[in-house]
N, C-alpha and C positions, 0 to 999 in steps of 0.2 A: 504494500500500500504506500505510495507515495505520498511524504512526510516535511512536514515545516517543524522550526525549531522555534519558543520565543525564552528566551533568557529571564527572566525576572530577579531584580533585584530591589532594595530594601527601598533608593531614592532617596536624594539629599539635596540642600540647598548650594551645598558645593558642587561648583561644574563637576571637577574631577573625574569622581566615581561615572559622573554620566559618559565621559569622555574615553575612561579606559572600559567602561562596558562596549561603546559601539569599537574599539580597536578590537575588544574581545571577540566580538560577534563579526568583523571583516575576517580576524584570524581562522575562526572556526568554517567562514564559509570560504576563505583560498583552500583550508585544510579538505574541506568538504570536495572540492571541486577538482582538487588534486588526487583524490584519492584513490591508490590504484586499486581498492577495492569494491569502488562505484560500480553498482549492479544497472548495468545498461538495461536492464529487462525490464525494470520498476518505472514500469511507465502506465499513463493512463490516457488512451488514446482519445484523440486526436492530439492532448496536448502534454507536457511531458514537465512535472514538477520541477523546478528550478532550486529544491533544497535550501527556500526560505528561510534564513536565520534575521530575528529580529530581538529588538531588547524590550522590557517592561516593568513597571515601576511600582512596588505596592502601595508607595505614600512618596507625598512630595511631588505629586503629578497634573497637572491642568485633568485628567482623565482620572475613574479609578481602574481599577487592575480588569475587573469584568469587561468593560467598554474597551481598552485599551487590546484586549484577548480578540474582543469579537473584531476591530475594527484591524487587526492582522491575520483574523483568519479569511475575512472581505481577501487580502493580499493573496493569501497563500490557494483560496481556490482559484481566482484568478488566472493563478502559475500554476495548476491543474493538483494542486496537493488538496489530501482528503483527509490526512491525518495532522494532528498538530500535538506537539511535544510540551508542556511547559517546566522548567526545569530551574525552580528555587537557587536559586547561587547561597545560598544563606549557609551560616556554618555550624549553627548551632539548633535543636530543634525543641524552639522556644514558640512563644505563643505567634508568633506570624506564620511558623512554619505549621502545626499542630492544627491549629483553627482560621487565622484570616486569608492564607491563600486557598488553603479548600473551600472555604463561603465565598471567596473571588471565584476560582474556577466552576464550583456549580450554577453559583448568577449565570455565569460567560454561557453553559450547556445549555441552561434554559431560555437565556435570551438568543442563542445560537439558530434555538427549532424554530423562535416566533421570527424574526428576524431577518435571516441568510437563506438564499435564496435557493443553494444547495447546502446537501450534507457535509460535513466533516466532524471527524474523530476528533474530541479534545482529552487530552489525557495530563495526567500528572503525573510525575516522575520524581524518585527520593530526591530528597534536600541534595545539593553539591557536598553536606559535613559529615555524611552520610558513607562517601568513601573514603576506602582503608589510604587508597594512596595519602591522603593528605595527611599522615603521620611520617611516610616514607620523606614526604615535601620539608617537613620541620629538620626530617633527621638529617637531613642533607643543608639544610643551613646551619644547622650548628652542630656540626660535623669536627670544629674544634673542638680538639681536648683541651687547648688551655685554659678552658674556661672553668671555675670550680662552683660557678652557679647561675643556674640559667633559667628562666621563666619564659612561660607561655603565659603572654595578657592577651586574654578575650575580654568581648563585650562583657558575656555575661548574662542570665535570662531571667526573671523573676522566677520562670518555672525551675526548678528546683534540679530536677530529672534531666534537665538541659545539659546543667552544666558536668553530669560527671563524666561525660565522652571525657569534658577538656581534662578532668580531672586524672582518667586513666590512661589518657594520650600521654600527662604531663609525668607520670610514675615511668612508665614507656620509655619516653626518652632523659630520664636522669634529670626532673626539671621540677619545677615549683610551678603551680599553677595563679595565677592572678585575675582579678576583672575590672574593668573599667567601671561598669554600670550597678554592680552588690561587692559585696564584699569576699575574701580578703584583697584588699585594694593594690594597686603597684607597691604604693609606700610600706604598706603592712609588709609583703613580702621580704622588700628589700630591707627592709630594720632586721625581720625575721634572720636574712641570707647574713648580714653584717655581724647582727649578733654573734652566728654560727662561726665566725672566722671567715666569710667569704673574701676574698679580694676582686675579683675579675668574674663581673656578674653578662651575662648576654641574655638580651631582651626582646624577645619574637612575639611583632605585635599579629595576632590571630584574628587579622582584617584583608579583605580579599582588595580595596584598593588604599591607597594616599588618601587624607580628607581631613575633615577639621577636626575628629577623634585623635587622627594619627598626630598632627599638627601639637595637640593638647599633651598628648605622650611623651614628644619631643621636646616639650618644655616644661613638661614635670619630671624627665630624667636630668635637664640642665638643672633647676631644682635639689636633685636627689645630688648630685655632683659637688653640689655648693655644702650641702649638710654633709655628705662622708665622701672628703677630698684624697682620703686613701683609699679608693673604691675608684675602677675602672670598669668603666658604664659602654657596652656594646647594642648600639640598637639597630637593627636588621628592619630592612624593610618591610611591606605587606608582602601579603600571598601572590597577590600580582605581578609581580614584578619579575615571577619566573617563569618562564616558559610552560616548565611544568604542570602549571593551571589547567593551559588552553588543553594540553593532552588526559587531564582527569576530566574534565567536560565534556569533550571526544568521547571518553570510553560510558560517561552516562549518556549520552547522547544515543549512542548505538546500541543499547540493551536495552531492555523491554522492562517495564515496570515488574517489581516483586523481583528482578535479579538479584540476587543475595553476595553474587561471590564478590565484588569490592564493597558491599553496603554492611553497616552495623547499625 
């Protein structure tokens, strides 16, 4: 069945994130287009999908997420696609993930039938924090051993259940876990790691782009810097910023909902 992609992300006041989702979604569709694995036969005659990737926004959008769904599937039958992918970028599976995208995506189904003039499949697909690889992604940024303490900061979720992925990601890879948004805080940590005798702490912020979070991180480790000046502060950039991403979205991209083997 001949298939469109739409990317959903969480949507900020900051350009940014908007700006490296649509590189994300050029990426995946040269990936897509290049692929020596392209099944010439996935076709829907007379006209032949074009492998529509698009981006969408759960908040912070002129649109909500329903509307924004329907008004890209208008696109993608268009381009003769019948099925449509929507696939969470979110890394935690906290209350956006859990409940506001699925009340988004059922709106989209039911306004799909009254609405659009042909069928199309709309499906939902695990969260992106969902796969394994994105522990492989960490371990390969702090990859150094000099470092004798190292933290994974996330957002963070009110939902409780959210956060102990980060929690058994962070035991995983040799790391302390943090959050922006509850608690235990960056600074808790790092009192926590200093206490301990740390010296040389590395700080991997557990954000898929750059934004005004990351910005705020950046100036509470110069902060932490000023309070313990025997303390070397390594901060790594987001999730994005490595290739790696575009190919863990690839691989949810091509499996079919309920795939189990990269999801937890």
């Amino acid at each position: 069945m001949s298939q469109a992609y739409l990317l959903v992300s969480h949507g900020s006041r900051d350009p940014r994130p908007q700006v490296a989702m649509e590189e994300l979604a050029k990426n995946l569709s040269d990936k897509l287009e290049n692929n020596s694995n392209y099944d010439a036969g996935n076709v829907l005659s007379p006209t032949k999908c074009n492998y529509q990737i698009g981006t969408g926004y759960l908040e912070l959008h002129p649109q909500p997420l329903h509307q924004q769904i329907i008004d890209f599937s208008r696109k993608a039958i268009a381009q003769g696609c019948r099925r449509l992918k929507i696939l969470p970028l979110f890394l935690l599976s906290g209350i956006h993930v859990t409940e506001d995208i699925p009340q988004e995506v059922e709106l989209a189904k039911k306004l799909a039938q009254k609405t659009l003039k042909e069928d199309i499949s709309i499906e939902l697909q695990p969260y992106l924090g969902s796969h394994l690889g994105l522990e492989r992604l960490l371990a390969n940024k702090i990859s150094d051993i000099s470092f004798d303490g190292r933290i994974i900061l996330a957002h963070g979720s009110r939902r409780v259940e959210a956060n102990a992925s980060i929690e058994a990601m962070a035991i995983s890879l040799n790391a302390v876990a943090a959050y922006w948004a509850v608690s235990p805080s960056l600074k808790d940590i790092v009192v926590q790691l200093v206490a301990d005798g740390k010296k040389k702490i590395a700080i991997i912020p557990y954000f898929l782009f750059a934004g005004g979070i990351t910005d705020a991180i950046a100036q509470s480790i110069q902060d932490l810097k000023l309070q313990f000046p025997g303390v070397s502060f390594q901060l790594y950039e987001p999730l994005g910023g490595n290739g790696e991403l575009t190919d863990l979205i690839w691989d949810l991209m091509q499996n079919e909902p309920g795939y189990t083997k990269s999801c937890r």
